[in-house]
C-alpha positions in Angstrom: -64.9 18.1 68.2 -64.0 21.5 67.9 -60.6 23.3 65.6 -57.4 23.6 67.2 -57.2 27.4 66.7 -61.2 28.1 66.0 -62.5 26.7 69.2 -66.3 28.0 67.4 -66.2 26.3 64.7 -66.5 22.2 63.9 -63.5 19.9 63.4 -63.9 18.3 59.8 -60.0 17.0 59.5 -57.0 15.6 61.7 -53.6 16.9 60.9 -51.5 13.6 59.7 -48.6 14.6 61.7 -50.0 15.9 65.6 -53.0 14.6 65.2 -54.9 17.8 65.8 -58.6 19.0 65.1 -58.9 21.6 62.0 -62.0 23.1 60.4 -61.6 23.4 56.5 -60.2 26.7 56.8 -57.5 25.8 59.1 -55.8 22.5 57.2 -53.6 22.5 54.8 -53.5 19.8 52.0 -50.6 18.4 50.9 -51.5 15.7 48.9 -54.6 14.0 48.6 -55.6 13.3 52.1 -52.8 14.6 53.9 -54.2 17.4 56.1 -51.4 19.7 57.8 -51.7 22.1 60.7 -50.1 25.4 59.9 -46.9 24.8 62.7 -46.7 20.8 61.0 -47.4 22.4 57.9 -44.1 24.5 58.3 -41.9 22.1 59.6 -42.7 19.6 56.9 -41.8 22.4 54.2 -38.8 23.1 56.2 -37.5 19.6 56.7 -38.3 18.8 52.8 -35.8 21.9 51.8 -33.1 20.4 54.0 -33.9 17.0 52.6 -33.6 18.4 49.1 -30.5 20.6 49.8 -29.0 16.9 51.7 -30.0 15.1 48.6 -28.2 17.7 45.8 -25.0 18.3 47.9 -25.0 13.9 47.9 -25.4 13.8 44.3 -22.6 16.1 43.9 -20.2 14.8 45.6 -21.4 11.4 43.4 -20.2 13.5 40.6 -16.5 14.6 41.8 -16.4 11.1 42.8 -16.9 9.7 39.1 -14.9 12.6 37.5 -12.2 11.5 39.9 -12.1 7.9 39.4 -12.8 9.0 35.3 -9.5 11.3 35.7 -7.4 8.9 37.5 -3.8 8.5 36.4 -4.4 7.1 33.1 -6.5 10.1 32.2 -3.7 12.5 33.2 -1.6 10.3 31.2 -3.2 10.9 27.9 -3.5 14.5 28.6 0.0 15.3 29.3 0.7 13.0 26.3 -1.1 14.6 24.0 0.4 17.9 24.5 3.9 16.6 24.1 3.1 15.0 20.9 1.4 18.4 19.9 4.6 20.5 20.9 6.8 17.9 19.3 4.4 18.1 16.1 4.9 21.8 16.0 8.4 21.6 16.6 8.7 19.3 13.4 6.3 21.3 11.4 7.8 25.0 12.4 10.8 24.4 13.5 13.2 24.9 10.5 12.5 29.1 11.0 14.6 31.4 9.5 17.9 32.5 11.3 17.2 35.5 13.4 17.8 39.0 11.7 21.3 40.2 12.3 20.8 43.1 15.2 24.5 44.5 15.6 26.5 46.1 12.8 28.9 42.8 12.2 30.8 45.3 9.7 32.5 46.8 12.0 32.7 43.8 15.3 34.2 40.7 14.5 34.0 39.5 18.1 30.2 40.1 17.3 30.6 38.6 13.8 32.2 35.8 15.6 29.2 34.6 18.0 26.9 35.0 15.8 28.3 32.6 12.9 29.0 30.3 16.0 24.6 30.5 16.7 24.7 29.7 13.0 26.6 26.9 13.0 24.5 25.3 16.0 21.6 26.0 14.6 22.8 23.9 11.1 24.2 21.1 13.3 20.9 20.9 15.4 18.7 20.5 12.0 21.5 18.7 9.7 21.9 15.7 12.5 24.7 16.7 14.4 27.3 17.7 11.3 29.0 20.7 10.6 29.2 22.6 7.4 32.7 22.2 5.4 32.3 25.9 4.6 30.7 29.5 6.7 29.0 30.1 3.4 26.6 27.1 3.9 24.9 28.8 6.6 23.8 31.1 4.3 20.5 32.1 4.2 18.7 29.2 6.2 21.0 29.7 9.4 22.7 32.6 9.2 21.1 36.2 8.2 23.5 38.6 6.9 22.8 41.8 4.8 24.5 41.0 0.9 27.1 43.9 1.3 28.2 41.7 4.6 28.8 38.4 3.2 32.4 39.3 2.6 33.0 40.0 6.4 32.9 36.3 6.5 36.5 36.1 5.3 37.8 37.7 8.7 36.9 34.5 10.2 39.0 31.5 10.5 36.7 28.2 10.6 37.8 24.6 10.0 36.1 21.6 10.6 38.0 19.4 12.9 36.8 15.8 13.4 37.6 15.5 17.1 36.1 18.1 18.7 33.4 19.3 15.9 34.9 22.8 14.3 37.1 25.6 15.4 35.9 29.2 14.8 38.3 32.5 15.5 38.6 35.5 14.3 41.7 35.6 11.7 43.3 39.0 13.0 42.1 39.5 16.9 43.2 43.9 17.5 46.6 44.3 19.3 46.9 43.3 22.9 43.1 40.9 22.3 42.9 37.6 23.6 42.0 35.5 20.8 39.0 33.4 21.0 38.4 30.1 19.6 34.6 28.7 19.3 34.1 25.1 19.5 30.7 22.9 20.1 32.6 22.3 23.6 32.5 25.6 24.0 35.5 28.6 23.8 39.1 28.3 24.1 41.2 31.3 24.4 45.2 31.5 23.6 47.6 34.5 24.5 46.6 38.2 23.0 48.3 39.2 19.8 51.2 41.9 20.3 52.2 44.6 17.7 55.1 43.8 16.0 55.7 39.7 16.5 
């Protein structure tokens, strides 16, 4: 029997898969006594890449499986837990910062003066468990950042602690023809504008 594509020479092995006559030269081993033609040769490399590409996009959808049923609810649980206890952590920890630094010139602008003593006062009741201090100059330095030559303007203020509604905050003199404003934790009440002469 002669080769498939060497019709001169001798046959000496069959290919495993078409069954075809090949001289030494011709065959291709595979493994020990697999013989290949060079066409079955081909196609059996080619359909062993798509097996192996078949078999790695299966085992990876294996893993997004298990990491799914490994971050089912109860692992998004623990995550989003774990990051409010952290935040409430740091809140507990660094909370307690110091009052902001005073940016306007409260010297000279009381309705300025005014708000910003009312931040203060928020700011003491948030961390002192929902009282209010009996006097402005508690706030002082924790809650309420005021330059030393300032500390006096406090007195152009009017606070007093009232127990139904929390505190009332004004200014003592509002200017001629101003509406005066009154802070509370409620939030502002105004009454009529002060005339010249009354």
């Amino acid at each position: 029997m002669h080769c498939k594509y060497h019709p001169d020479r001798q046959a000496e092995v069959f290919c495993t898969s078409c069954n075809a006559p090949l001289c030494k030269e011709c065959a291709e081993q595979r493994a020990t006594g697999e013989y290949y033609c060079y066409e079955c040769a081909m196609l059996h490399s080619i359909s062993e890449v798509g097996t192996s590409i078949k078999d790695r996009r299966d085992k990876g959808e294996e893993r997004k499986e298990k990491a799914t049923k490994r971050w089912g609810p109860f692992g998004y649980f623990v995550i989003v837990s774990s990051v409010l206890i952290a935040v409430m952590w740091g809140v507990i920890l660094f909370g307690k910062k110091p009052a902001p630094p005073a940016a306007a010139e409260v010297a000279t602008n009381d309705r300025v003066l005014l708000f910003m003593v009312d931040g203060a006062i928020k700011r003491y009741a948030l961390y002192k468990d929902n009282t209010y201090p009996t006097e402005l100059t508690e706030l002082l330095p924790d809650y309420l950042s005021i330059r030393e030559g300032e500390v006096a303007s406090l007195k152009r203020l009017t606070y007093r602690p009232d127990p139904q509604v929390g505190y009332r905050l004004s200014v003592t003199s509002p200017g001629s023809g101003e509406m005066n404003l009154i802070l509370t934790p409620q939030g502002i009440e105004y009454s009529a504008p002060a005339t010249e002469g009354a």
